[in-house]
C-alpha angles and dihedrals in degrees: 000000000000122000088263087061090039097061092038088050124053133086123323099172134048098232092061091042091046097043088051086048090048095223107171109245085233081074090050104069091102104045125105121246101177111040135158093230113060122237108240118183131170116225091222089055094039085058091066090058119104119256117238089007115112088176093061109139087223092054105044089059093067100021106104105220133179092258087075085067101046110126100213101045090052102038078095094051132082139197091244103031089169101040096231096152083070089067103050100118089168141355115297099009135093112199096193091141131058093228107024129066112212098208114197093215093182133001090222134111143180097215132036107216116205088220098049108150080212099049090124101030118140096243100164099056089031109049123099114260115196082250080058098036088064097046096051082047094060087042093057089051083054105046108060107185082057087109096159137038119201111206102205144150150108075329133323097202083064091084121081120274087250094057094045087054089051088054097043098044083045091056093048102056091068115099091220103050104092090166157041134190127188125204125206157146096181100094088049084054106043108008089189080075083078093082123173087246089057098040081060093057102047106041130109111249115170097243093068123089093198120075125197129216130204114207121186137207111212113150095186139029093235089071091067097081121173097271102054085042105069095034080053088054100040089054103044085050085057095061106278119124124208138207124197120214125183147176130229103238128180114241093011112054107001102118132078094232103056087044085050089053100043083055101055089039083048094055094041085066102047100259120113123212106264105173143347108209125210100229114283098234099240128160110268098019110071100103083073092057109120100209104247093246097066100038090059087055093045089047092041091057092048095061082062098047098048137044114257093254091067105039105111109224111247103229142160137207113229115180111245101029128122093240145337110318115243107229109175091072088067081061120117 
């Protein structure tokens, strides 16, 4: 199948993910069969996980379980923890930062994330549409301290190759944009996404003045897997260059040892830490949440066990800031 089929394919209910993963029925007692926000799970990422093994790290980031419905955990949560709704200047466009536009190219993903910050973001009334695309465009030639576009989502590497190119090459073509930066979790999820067409659009020649940047999200070594390890080096040898952003999250990545390990993977594969984020509180997702405390001394530990280039900067996002919030310096 080709990565089109791929993200359209995979598991949509517990009880298939949890029968291929042949998780015995007496470990299922506390997931969550009937859920608002749908399971969404790649085949290509569900084969990582750890068969017989309901406590596998891959698999309690996209297993809806009973804890995302507990009243007193998430009596602390919302459905907007960053406000963003607040933002949205136009459709289709955040305007968070004085000098950066977060564009939300597609409101699709391949995965649906329990933790997701945009679980309950209005995507269908919020997503770019090509009417929109033109407009945003007049207003960046217009709007000259705009320096940097996020393509963002859902997920950005959802669109064809051919209408990624057009707003790319769009982007370009502004005096002001010196950079673009590309979220996504697609090519974790499905590594067939890095295609050579794409490969063509989004690396760095001399004789551009605009430089992308690819910025991951991987929250565990265990989701570098052969194959997207060598696609991530072969394209960061051809001249991409690739950022790695996680989130702490209880039960999958809250130890120093397995953060350690997903930065060297990480680096073996071309792609350098970026940052490490404190949980979005978000509603559903508050049984991942690492209490702050202990993520600044995992966090604190880490500085000592790794070399500076590698140590992912522990950061939240706090609405209404001017940019992500440093928290290791709160560190004893």
């Amino acid at each position: 199948m080709n990565w089109q089929q791929q993200a359209t394919s995979g598991f949509r209910n517990c009880s298939d993910l949890l029968d291929y993963l042949e998780i015995p029925n007496t470990d299922r007692s506390h997931v969550l069969e009937h859920h608002r926000f749908s399971m969404k799970v790649p085949l290509s990422f569900a084969n990582r996980m750890n068969k017989n093994d309901i406590h596998c790290p891959l698999l309690k980031q996209v297993l809806p379980i009973a804890a995302e419905n507990d009243g007193i955990t998430q009596s602390q949560s919302v459905p907007d923890p960053l406000q963003e709704r607040e933002f949205l200047t136009a459709p289709g466009v955040l305007h968070k930062f004085q000098n950066r536009f977060l564009v939300i190219a597609s409101g699709y993903c391949p995965v649906n994330c329990r933790y997701c910050f945009r679980r309950e973001f209005d995507y269908e009334n919020s997503a770019l549409s090509l009417a929109d695309w033109n407009q945003r465009l007049n207003e960046l030639k217009n709007t000259p301290d705009i320096e940097e576009v996020i393509l963002s989502g859902g997920d950005p590497l959802t669109l064809s190759d051919r209408r990624l190119a057009m707003i790319i090459n769009d982007l370009r073509q502004i005096n002001s944009i010196k950079a673009i930066r590309i979220h996504t979790r697609f090519p974790v999820m499905i590594p067939d996404r890095l295609t050579d067409e794409l490969l063509e659009i989004v690396r760095w020649k001399n004789t551009e003045s605009v430089r992308i940047t690819i910025v991951l999200h991987i929250n565990h070594p265990n989701e570098i897997n052969d194959e997207l390890h060598k696609k991530l080096k072969h394209w960061n040898q051809s001249g991409v260059l690739f950022l790695n952003q996680s989130v702490l999250l209880k039960g999958v990545n809250d130890s120093v040892l397995t953060l350690k390990k997903l930065s060297y993977r990480c680096f073996e594969s071309g792609v350098m830490p970026y940052y490490l984020h404190q949980l979005d509180r978000v509603s559903g997702a508050m049984h991942f949440e690492v209490p702050l405390s202990e993520g600044q001394k995992i966090a604190s530990e880490l500085r000592t066990q790794l070399p500076g280039y590698l140590v992912p900067l522990y950061v939240q996002e706090i609405p209404h800031a001017k940019s992500k919030v440093p928290l290791i310096s709160m560190c004893n």
